[in-house]
N, C-alpha and C positions, 0 to 999 in steps of 0.2 A: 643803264639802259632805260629807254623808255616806251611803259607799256602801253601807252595811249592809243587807241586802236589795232591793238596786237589781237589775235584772237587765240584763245588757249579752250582750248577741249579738254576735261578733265572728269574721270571718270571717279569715281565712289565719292560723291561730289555733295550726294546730300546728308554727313555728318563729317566730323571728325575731320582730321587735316585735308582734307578734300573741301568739306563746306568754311572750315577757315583759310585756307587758299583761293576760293573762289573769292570772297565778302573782301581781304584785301587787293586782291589785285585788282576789282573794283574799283577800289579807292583809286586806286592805280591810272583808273582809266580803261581797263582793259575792256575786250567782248568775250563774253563767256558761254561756252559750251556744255550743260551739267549735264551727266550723265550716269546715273544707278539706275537699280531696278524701283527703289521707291518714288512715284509720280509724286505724293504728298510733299513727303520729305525735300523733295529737288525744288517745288514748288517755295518751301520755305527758303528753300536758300537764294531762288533765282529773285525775290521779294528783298532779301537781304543786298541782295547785289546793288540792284538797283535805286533802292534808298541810299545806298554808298559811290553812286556816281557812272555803277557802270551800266553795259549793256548784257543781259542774258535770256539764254533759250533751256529751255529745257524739254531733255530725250531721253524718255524714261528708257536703259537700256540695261539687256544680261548679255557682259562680255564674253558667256560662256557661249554663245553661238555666234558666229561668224556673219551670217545676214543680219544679226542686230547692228555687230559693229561697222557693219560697211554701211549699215541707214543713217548710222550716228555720224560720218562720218560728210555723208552726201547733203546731209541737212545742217551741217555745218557751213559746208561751202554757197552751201542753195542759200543762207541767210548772212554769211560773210565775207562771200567770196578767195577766203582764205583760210589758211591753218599756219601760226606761227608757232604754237607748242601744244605738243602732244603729254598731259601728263599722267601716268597708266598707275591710277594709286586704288582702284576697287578690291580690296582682298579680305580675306578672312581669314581666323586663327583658329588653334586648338590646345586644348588642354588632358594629357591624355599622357601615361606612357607606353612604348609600344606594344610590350605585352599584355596589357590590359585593351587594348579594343579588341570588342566587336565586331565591329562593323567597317571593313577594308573600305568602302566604298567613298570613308571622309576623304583618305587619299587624293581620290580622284577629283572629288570637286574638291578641294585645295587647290591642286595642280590645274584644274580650268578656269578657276576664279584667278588666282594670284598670278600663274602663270603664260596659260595658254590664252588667255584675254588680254594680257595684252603686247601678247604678240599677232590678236588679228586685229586689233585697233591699229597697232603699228604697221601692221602691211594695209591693210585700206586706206591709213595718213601719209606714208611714207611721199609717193608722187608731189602731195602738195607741200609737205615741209621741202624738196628738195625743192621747188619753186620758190617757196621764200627763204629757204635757206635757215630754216628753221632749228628747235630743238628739241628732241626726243627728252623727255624724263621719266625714270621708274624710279616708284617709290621702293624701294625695295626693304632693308630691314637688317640689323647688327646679325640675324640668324642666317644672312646669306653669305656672313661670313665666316660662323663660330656653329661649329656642331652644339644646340641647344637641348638638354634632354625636356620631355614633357612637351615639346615641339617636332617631333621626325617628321612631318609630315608640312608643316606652316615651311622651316626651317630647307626640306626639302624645294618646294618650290622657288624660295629668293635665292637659292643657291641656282638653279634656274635659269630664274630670272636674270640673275648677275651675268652667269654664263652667255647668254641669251644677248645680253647689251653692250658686253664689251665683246665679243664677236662681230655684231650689226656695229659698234663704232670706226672697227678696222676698215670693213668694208666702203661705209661711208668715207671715207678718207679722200679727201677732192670736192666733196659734192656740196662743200657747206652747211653740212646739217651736223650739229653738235647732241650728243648724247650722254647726259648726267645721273646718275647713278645715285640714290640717295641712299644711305642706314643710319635712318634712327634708332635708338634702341628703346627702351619702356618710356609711353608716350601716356599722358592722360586724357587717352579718347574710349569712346563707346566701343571700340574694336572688343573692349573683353565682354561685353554683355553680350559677346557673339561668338562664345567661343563652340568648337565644338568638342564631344568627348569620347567616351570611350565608345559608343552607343552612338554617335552620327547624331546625337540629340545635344541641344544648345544647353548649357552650365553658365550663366551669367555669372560672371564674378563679384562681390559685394564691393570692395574697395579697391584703389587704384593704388600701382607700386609707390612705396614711402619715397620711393627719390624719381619718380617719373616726371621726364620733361614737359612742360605746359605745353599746350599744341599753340598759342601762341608765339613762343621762343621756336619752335620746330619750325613751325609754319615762316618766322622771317627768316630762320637759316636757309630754308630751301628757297627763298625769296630771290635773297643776296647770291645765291649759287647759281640760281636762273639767269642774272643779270649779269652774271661773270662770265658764264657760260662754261663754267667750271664740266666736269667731265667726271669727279666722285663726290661726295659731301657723306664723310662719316661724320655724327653728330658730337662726341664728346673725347675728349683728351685721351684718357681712357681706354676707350676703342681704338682709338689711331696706333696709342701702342699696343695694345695687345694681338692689335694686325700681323706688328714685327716680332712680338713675342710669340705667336701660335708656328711662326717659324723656326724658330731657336730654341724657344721650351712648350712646345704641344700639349705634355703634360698638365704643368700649371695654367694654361688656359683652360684646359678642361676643368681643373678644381675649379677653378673662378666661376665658371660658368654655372655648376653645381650648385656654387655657392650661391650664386645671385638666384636662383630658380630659387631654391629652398627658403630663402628670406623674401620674393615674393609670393612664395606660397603662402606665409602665412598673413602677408596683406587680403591674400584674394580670400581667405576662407572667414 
């Protein structure tokens, strides 16, 4: 495919696989739409873009309200008369088990950050991908498809999410707008310097999981998926089976899952 004047709206845009999605597709050629709540930060990225060829805006936006994401979406079109791909990757994590919080209320902004954000970017985009016949993406996460302890709540939402998009794909069905699905699983981005805890208070984690994907290798898988117009992209071998495995042995998926939590725990401490 070629991105040459495609326009992609991408939201948690100024770090982590959102600001290295932006910087390549750049390269790419593309017109870029950043969009988080950090103006600084997006700032840096839209700097990055443009040094690499392409063209970018930046709109500093919290997908947790609805009138952000329909500005974000109108100042899109107001500076490029189009929307070819929507990609809804702003979210947050936690570190927490559930009987140890405090404070219910991470819950809920979870489920408005990861979740419900970008389902009102995708209803205020919707109209215009179906004009170019465009493609929906959520970034979504290996927890949307594996019960993760020390996640009920992150885990919670991409399960959601997932719900959420392959729903909205059936529907589409005619309209030409293609809907891809991502799950990465442990990635080395800033995501964990954000985690939150028992307490609704941030936990930075010290070091990154020993076997975590580069967000460069992440970032061209979902490149290559974008350009296939693929419809899921689970990121490692692994994963794919243990998709087929959590049907046939449920059980030993759950140990696995244990297991990997517990051997990145002690990365993070």
């Amino acid at each position: 495919m070629n991105f040459t004047n495609k326009t992609f709206v991408i939201t948690g845009a100024s770090s982590g696989i959102g600001k290295e999605l932006a910087i390549k597709l750049a390269r790419l050629g593309a017109n870029l739409v950043l969009a988080a709540r950090n103006k600084d930060a997006l700032i840096i990225t839209a700097e990055a873009c443009l040094k690499n060829g392409g063209k970018a805006i930046v709109i500093p936006t919290d997908v947790t309200v609805p009138l952000e994401c329909e500005r974000l979406i109108k100042a899109a079109i107001a500076e490029y008369q189009q929307i070819d791909f929507l990609i809804n990757n702003a979210g947050i994590g936690m570190w927490s088990k559930f009987e140890k919080v405090t404070d219910l209320s991470i819950f809920e902004k979870i489920m408005q950050v990861n979740y419900l954000g970008s389902v009102y970017c995708t209803h205020y985009a919707l109209p215009y991908l179906k004009k170019s016949q465009g493609l929906l993406v959520a970034i979504s996460s290996l927890t949307g498809k594996f019960g993760v302890p020390t996640r009920t709540g992150y885990a919670a939402s991409k399960h959601a999410m997932q719900g959420f998009f392959d729903s909205l794909r059936i529907e589409l069905r005619g309209t030409g707008v293609g809907v891809l699905v991502v799950s990465p699983g442990f990635v080395a981005t800033d995501i964990r310097q954000r985690l939150l805890g028992k307490d609704g208070n941030i936990i930075p984690a010290k070091n990154q999981p020993q076997k975590a994907m580069s967000t460069e290798v992440c970032v061209d898988l979902i490149i290559d998926a974008i350009a296939k117009r693929e419809r899921e992209l689970i990121m490692t071998l692994i994963a794919r089976v243990g998709v087929w495995f959590k049907l046939l042995l449920p059980n030993i998926v759950d140990r696995f899952a244990a297991l990997a939590v517990t051997s990145n725990n002690k990365s993070k401490n």
